[in-house]
N, C-alpha and C positions, 0 to 999 in steps of 0.2 A: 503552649497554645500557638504561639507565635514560630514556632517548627514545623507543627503542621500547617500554618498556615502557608510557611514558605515552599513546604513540601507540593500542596494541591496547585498551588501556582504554577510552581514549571511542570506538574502534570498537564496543567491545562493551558499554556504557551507551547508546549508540544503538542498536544491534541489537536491545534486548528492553525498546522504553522502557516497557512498563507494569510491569514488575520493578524497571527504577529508578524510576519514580515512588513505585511502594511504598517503595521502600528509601530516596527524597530526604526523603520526606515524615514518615517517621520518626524520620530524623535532624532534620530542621528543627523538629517540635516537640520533640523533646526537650530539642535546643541551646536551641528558643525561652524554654522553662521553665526548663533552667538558668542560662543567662545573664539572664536577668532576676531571679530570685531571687540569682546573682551581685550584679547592680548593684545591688539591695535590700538586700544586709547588705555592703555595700564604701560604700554610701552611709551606711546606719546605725552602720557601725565600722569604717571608712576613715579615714584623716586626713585629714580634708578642713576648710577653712579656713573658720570662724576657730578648729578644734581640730588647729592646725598641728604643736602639738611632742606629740604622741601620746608618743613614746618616752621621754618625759620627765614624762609629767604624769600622774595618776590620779587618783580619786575615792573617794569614802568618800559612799555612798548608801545600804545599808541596815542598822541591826543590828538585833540581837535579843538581846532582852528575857527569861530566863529566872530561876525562882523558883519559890515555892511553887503557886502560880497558873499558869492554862495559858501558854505561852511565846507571848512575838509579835515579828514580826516587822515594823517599824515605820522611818519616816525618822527619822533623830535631830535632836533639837532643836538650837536655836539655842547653849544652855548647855553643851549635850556639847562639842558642836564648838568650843568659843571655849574654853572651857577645856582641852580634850584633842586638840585639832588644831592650831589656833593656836600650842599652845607646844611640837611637834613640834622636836626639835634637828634640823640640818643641813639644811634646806629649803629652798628660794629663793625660795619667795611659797605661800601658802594664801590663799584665796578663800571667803568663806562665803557662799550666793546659796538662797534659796526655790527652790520648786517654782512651775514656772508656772503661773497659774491666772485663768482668763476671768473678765474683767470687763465692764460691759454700760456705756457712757456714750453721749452723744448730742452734735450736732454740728450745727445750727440743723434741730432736729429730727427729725433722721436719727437711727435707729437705730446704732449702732455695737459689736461685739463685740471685743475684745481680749487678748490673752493679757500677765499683765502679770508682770514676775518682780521681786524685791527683789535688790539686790547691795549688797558691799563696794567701795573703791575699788580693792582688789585684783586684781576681776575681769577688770578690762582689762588688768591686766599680765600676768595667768595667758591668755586668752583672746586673738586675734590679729584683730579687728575690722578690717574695713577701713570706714572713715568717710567716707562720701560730702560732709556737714557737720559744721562742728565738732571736739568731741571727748569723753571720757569725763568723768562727774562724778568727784569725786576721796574719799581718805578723809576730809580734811578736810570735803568737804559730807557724807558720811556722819556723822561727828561730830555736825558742828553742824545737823543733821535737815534741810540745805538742799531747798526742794520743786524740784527738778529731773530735768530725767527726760533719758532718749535713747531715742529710737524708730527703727523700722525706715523703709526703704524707701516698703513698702507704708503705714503707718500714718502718712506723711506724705504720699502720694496721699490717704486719704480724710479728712485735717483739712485739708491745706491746698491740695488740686490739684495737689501736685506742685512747686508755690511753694517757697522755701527756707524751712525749718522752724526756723534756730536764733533764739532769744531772742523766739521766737512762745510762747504758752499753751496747753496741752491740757488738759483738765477727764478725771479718771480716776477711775472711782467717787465722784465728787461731790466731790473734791480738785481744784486749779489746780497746775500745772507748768509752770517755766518749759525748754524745748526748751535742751539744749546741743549732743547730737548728734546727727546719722543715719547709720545702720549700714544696711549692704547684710543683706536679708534672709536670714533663717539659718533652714534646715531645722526642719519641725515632729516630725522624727524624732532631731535630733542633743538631745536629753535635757538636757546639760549650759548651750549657750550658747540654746538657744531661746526666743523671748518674741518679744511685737509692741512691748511697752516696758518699760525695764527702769528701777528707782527706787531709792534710797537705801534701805539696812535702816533706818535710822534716822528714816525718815518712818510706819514702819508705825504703826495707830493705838495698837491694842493694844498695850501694854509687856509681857506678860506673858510671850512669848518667850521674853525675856532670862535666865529661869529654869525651862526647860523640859529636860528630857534629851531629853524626844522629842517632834516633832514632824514640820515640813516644809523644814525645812533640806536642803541636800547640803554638801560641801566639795570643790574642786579643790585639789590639793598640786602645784605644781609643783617635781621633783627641781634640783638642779645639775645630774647625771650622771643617764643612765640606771642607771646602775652602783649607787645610792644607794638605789636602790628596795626592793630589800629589806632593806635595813638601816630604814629611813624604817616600813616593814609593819612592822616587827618592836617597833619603837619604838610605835606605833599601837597592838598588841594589848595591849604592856606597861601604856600609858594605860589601856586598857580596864578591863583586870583591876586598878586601883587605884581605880578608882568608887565611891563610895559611894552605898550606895542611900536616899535620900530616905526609901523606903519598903519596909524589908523584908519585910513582909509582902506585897507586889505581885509584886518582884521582887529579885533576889539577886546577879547575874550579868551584864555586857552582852557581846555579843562582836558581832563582824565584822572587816572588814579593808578595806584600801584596793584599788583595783578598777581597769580600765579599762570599759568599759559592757560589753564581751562579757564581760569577767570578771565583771562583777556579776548579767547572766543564767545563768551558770553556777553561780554559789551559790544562786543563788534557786532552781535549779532541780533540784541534785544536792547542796547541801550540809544536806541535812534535819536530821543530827545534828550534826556539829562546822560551826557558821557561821561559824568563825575559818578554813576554810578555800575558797576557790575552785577551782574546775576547769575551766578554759578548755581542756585538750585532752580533756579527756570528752566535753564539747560540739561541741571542732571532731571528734572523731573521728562524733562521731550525724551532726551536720552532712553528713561526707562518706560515712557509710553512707548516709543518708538519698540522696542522688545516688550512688549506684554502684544501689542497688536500682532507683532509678527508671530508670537506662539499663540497667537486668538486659534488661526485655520487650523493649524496641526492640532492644537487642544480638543478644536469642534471633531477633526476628523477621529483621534482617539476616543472620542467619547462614542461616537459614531458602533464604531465596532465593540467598543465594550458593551454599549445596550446590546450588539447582535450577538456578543457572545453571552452575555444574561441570557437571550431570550433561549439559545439556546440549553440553557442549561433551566431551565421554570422547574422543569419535573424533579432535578435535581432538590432546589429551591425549596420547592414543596414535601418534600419528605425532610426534611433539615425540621421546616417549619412545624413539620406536624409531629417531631417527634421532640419540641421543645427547644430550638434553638432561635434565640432571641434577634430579633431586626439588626440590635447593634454589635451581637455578634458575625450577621453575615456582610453587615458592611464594612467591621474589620478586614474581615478576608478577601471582599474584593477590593481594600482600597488597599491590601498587603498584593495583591496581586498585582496592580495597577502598577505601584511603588515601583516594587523589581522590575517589571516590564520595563516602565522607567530608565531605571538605573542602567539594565543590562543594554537601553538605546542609548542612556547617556554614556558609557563608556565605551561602545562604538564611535559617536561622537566626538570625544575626546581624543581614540587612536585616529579618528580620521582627522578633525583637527590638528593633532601634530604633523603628517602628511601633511598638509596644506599647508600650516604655516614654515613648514620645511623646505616646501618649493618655493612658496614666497620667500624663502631666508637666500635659498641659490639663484632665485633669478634676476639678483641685482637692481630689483626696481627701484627699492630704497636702500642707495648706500650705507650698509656700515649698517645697518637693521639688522637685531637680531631679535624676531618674536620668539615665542617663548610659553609654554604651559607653566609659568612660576607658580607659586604656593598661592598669590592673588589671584589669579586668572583660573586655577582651580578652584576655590574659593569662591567663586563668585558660580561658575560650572556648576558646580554642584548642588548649590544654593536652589540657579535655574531649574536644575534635574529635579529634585523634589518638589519643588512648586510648580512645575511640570505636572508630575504624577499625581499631585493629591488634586489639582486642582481640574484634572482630566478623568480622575476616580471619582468627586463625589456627588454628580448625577447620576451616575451609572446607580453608584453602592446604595444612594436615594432612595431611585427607580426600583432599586429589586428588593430593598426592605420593605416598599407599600405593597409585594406581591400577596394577595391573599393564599394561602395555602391551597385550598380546592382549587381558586383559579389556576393555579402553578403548577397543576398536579396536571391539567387539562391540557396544560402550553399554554398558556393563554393570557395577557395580561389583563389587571382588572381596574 
């Protein structure tokens, strides 16, 4: 049954092709714009490598500062976190790494632009690097302020051609570096492991960090267990709330929590009054409101032409019906029709999709991005596509199951 049915479908997708054109074209940009913005936050909070143990690991990237003075919301310093992170009971490695931030050096006169980050030697244990040369500087050269760097991919194309970069010098904001490794280039969206070169905290010039509650700091916590996580969060706020304030006249109070990167968009963005809490399904719930409205129009408009290809087809309808063919038999058919229609816009969609996110990949908007139709971003595509099609077929297949027989026989609906 389900062969003919697939059969009369694209008999009647080609019978009234400017109806399907309407209706391919709808689906295709719809699919086009969801699955791109798919690949866009699956790229941005995906596990994707070198932030391989996702389920394991989290962040501590912003609190806030409240007191008698207006409240802010600020990275935490270097001092917070070495004191209140660092000595976190039950954890398997903490990380403490700056925020990345462009720096301008030159290269037998060349101009050169760089994103350059500070770390512990931590960072590589917490972080999943694959090393094209060499390897990580350690804590030990953290300690002893060793000037050693590891740069990426591309930033050993434009010092050295592409040459092998280890125990060569690169000059970084008017500092020398001696190269220990190179690191395959990492997303200028992944927040956490992102940089063109990353340096010892202990090379920085200024000491003054080292006694700061806030500044430009983050922390990666890497759990044993997933399972530890919140026991780990709950230890975190306990630190919090024993802070002394330097300055109680500024401030009184620090709060936040530890995060995954959607989780820390979600307190920045919903948690206005209590900052001690995150809401990552407030988010994903807007997230997927936000895509159900946007296929609301295309939905209406497919439904649109399906009643007009029903109505054309009553007389049809009506001989089906009068020679025995049950209501829930014809709303199979049309909702097997609907389906492929479907399908055949969502994998229009899909090739244009990759088009698109291909030109986004060459036009260098975001460094070092590479989106991607992965098995997730399919996955999810797909998902979209049938729920698309049943939920655009089952007015139609409704509508033409109340058709009375005589009425349908007449055209006419009743």
């Amino acid at each position: 049954m389900l062969r003919n049915y697939l059969k009369v479908a694209l008999k009647v997708l080609l019978r009234r092709r400017f109806y399907t054109f309407i209706s391919l074209f709808g689906i295709a940009f719809t699919l086009v714009v969801l699955t791109v913005a798919a690949a866009f936050l699956d790229h941005v909070f995906g596990a994707h490598p070198p932030e391989t143990r996702a389920d394991r690991t989290r962040g501590v990237y912003m609190i806030r500062m409240t007191g008698a003075g207006p409240r802010i919301t600020t990275f935490p310093g270097y001092a917070l976190l070495d004191r209140y992170v660092r000595t976190l009971p039950g954890v398997e490695r903490v990380s403490l790494f700056t925020l990345q931030e462009k720096v301008v050096t030159y290269k037998d006169g060349a101009r050169i632009e760089v994103y350059r980050k500070y770390t512990d030697g931590a960072f590589w244990q917490v972080m999943d690097f694959r090393f094209l040369e060499g390897g990580p500087f350690t804590a030990k050269d953290d300690e002893e302020r060793s000037r050693v760097a590891v740069v990426n991919a591309a930033t050993r194309q434009r010092f050295f051609g592409g040459q092998p970069a280890v125990g060569k010098a690169v000059e970084i904001d008017g500092e020398r570096f001696r190269v220990v490794g190179v690191v395959e280039d990492v997303s200028y969206l992944r927040l956490t492991p992102f940089a063109d070169v990353w340096l010892p905290i202990g090379t920085i010039k200024n000491e003054s960090y080292r006694t700061a509650l806030e500044g430009n700091f983050m922390a990666a916590i890497l759990a044993p267990r997933a399972r530890d996580l919140p026991r780990i969060a709950e230890e975190y706020r306990s630190a919090l709330a024993r802070i002394e304030s330097p300055d109680p006249k500024r401030f009184t109070q620090v709060s936040g929590g530890i995060d995954t990167a959607f989780g820390m968009l979600s307190r920045m963005l919903f948690s206005h009054q209590k900052f001690d809490e995150s809401r990552p399904g407030e988010l994903l719930g807007w997230v997927l409101g936000i895509a159900f409205l946007f296929m609301l129009l295309p939905t209406v408009n497919l439904v649109n032409v399906s009643v007009s290809r029903i109505l054309e087809r009553a007389s049809e309808i009506g001989v089906r019906k009068a020679f025995g063919a049950s209501s829930w038999t014809l709303v199979g058919q049309f909702l097997t029709e609907n389906v492929v229609l479907t399908l055949i816009g969502g994998l229009l969609g899909f090739v244009l999709a990759a088009l698109v996110l291909g030109g986004i990949n060459g036009s260098g908007l975001f460094p070092y991005a590479r989106f991607a139709l992965n098995g997730r971003v399919f996955l999810y595509g797909l998902v979209l596509t049938l729920f698309f099609g049943v939920l655009s077929g089952v007015y139609p297949a409704w509508k033409m199951s109340r058709l009375h027989p005589v009425d349908a026989l007449k055209g006419a609906l009743r």
